[in-house]
MIDOSE-1310 file (N, C-alpha, C; in nm, 2 decimals, decimal comma, always signed):
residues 100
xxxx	+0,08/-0,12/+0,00/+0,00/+0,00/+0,00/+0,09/+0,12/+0,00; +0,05/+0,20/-0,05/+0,12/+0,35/-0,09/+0,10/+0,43/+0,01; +0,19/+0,51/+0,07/+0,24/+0,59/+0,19/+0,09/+0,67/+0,19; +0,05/+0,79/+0,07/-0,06/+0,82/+0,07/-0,17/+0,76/+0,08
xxxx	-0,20/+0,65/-0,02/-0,32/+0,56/+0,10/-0,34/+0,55/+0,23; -0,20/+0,49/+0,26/-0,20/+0,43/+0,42/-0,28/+0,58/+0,51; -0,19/+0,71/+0,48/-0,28/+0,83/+0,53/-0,37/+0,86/+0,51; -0,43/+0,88/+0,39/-0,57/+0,87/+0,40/-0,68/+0,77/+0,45
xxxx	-0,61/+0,68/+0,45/-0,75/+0,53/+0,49/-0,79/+0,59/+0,67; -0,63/+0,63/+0,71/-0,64/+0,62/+0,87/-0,72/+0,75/+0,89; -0,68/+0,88/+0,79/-0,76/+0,97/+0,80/-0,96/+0,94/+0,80; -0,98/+0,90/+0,71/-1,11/+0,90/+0,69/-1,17/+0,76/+0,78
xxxx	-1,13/+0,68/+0,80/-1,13/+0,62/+0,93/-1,20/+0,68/+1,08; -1,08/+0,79/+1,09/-1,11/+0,93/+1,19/-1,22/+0,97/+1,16; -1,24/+1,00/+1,08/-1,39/+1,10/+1,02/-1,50/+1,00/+1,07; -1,52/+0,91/+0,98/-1,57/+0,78/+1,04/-1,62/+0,78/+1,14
xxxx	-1,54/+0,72/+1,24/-1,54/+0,72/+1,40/-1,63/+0,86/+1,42; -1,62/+0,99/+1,42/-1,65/+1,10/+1,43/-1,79/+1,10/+1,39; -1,79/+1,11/+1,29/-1,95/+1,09/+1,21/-2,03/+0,99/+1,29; -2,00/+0,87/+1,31/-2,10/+0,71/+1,36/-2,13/+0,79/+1,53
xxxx	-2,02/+0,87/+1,62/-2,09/+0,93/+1,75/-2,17/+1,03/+1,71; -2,17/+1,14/+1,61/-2,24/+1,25/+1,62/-2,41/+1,21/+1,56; -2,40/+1,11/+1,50/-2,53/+1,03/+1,43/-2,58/+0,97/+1,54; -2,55/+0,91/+1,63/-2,63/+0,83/+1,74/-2,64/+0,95/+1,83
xxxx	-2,55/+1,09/+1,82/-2,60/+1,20/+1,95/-2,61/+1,20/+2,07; -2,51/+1,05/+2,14/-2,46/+1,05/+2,28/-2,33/+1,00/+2,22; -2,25/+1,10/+2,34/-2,15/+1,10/+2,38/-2,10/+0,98/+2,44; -1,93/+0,92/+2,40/-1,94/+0,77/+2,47/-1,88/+0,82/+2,57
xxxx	-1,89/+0,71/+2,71/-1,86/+0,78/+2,80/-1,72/+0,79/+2,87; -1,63/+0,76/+2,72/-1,46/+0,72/+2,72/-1,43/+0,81/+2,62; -1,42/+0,95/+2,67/-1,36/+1,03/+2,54/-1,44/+1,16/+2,55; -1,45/+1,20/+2,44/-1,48/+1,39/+2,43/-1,53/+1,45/+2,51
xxxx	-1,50/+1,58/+2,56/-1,63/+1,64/+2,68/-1,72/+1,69/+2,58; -1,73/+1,73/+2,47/-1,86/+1,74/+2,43/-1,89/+1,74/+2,25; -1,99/+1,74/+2,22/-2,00/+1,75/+2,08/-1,90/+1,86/+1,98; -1,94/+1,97/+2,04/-1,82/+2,06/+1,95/-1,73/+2,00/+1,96
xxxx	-1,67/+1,95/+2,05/-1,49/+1,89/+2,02/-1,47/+1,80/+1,94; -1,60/+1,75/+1,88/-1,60/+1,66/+1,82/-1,61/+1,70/+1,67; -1,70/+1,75/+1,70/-1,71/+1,89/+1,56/-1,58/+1,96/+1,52; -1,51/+2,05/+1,57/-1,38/+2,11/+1,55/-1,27/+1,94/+1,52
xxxx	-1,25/+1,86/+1,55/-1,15/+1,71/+1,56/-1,22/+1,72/+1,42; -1,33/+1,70/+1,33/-1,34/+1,66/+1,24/-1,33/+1,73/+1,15; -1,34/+1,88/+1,15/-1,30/+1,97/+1,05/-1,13/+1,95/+1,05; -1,06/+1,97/+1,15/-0,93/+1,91/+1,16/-0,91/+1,78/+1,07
xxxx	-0,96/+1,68/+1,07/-0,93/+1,57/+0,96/-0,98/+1,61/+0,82; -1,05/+1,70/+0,84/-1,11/+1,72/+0,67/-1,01/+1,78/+0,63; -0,93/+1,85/+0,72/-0,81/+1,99/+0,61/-0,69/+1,90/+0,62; -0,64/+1,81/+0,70/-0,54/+1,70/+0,69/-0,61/+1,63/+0,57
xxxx	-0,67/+1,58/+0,55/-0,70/+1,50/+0,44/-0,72/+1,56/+0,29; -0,75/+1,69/+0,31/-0,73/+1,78/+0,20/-0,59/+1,78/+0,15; -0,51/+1,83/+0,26/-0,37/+1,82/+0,28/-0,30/+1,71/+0,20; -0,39/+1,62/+0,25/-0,28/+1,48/+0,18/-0,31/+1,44/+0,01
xxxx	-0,45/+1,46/+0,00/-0,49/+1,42/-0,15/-0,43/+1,53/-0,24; -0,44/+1,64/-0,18/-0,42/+1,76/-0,31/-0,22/+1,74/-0,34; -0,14/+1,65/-0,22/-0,02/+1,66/-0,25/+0,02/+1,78/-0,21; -0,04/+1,86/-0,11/+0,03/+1,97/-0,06/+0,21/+1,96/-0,04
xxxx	+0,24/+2,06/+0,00/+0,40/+2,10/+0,05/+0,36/+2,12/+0,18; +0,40/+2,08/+0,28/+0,38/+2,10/+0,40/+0,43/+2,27/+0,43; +0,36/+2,34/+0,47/+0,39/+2,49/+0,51/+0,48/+2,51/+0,63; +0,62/+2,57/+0,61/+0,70/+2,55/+0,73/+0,67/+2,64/+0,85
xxxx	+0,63/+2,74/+0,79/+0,59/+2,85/+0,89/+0,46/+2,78/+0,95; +0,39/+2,70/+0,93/+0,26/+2,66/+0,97/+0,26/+2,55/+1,09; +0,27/+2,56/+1,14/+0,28/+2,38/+1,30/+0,17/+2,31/+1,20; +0,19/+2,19/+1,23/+0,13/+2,07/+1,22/-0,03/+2,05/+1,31
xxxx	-0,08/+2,05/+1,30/-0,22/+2,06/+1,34/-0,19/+1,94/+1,49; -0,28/+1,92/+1,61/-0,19/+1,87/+1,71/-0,36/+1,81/+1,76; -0,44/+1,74/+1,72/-0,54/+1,71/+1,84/-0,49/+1,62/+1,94; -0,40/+1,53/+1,90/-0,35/+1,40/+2,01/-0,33/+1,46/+2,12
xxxx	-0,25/+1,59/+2,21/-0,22/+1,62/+2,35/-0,39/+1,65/+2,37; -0,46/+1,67/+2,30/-0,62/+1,70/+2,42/-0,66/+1,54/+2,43; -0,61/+1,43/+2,29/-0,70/+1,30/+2,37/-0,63/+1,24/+2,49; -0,46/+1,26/+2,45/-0,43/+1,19/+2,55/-0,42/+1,22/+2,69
xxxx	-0,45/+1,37/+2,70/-0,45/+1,46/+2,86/-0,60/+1,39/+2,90; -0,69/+1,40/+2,79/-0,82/+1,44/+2,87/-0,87/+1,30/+2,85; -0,86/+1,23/+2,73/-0,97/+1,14/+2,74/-0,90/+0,97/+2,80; -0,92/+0,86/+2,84/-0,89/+0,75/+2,92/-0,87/+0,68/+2,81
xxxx	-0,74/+0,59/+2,88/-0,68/+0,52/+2,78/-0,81/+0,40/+2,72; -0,73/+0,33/+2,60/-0,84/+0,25/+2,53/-0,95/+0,26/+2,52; -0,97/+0,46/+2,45/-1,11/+0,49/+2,41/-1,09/+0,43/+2,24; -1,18/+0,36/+2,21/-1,17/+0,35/+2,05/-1,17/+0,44/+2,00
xxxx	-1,23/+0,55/+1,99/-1,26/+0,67/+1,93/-1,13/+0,74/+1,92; -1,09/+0,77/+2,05/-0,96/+0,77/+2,04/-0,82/+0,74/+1,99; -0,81/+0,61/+1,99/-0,72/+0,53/+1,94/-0,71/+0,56/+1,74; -0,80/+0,60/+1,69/-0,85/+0,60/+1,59/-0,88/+0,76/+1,54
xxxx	-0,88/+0,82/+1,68/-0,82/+0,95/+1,59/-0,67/+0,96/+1,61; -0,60/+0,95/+1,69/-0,46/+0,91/+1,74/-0,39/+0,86/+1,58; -0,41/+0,77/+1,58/-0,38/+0,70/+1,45/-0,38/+0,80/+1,35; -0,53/+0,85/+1,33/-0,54/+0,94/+1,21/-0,40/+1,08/+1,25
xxxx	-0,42/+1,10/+1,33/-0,29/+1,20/+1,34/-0,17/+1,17/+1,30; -0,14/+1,09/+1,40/+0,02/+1,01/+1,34/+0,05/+0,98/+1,18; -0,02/+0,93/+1,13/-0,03/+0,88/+1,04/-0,01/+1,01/+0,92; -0,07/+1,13/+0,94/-0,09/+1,27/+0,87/+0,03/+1,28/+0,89
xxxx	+0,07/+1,32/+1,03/+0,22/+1,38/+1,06/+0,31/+1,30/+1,05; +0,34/+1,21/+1,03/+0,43/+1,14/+0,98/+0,43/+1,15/+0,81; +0,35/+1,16/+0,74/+0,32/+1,16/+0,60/+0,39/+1,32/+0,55; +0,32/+1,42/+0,61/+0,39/+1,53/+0,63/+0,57/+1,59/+0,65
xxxx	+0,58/+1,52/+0,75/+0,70/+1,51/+0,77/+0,81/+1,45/+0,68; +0,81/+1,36/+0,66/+0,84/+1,30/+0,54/+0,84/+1,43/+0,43; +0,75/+1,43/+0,37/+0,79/+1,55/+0,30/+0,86/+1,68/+0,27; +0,87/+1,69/+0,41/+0,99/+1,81/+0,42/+1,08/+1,82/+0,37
């Protein structure tokens, strides 16, 4: 599988995950404090994933987009939701990086 796949699968994955809690409209009770955050995390994967397909240049003056320090401060380990945005990050910034 190609470096860009592998990013995008984990990206939209994220989204995934994101979409399946905001459709059922409770909160699980291992992870977000609330729906906006869940809302903002997902606009975050939409512009990482924009990022990845269009073949951007990673922007040096620009930081790397960062949700992982709020899951892993705030939310308890082995939330799936988690784990699975986690991934989706890594997987971005690692792809990113690389390209520097």
């Amino acid at each position: 599988m190609k470096d860009i796949e592998r990013t995008t699968r984990a990206i939209k994955r994220g989204i995934v995950a994101i979409n399946d809690v905001l459709a059922i409209g409770n909160l699980p009770a291992e992870g977000p404090t609330s729906m906006d955050q869940l809302e903002r995390f997902r606009h975050q994967l939409s512009l990482m994933l924009n990022e990845v397909e269009s073949q951007a240049s990673p922007n040096q003056e620009e930081p790397l987009r960062r949700i992982g320090p709020i899951i892993i401060d705030s939310w308890p380990l082995g939330s799936e939701l988690g784990d699975a945005l986690l991934k989706a990050e890594n997987e971005y910034v690692r792809h990113m990086t690389a390209k520097r």
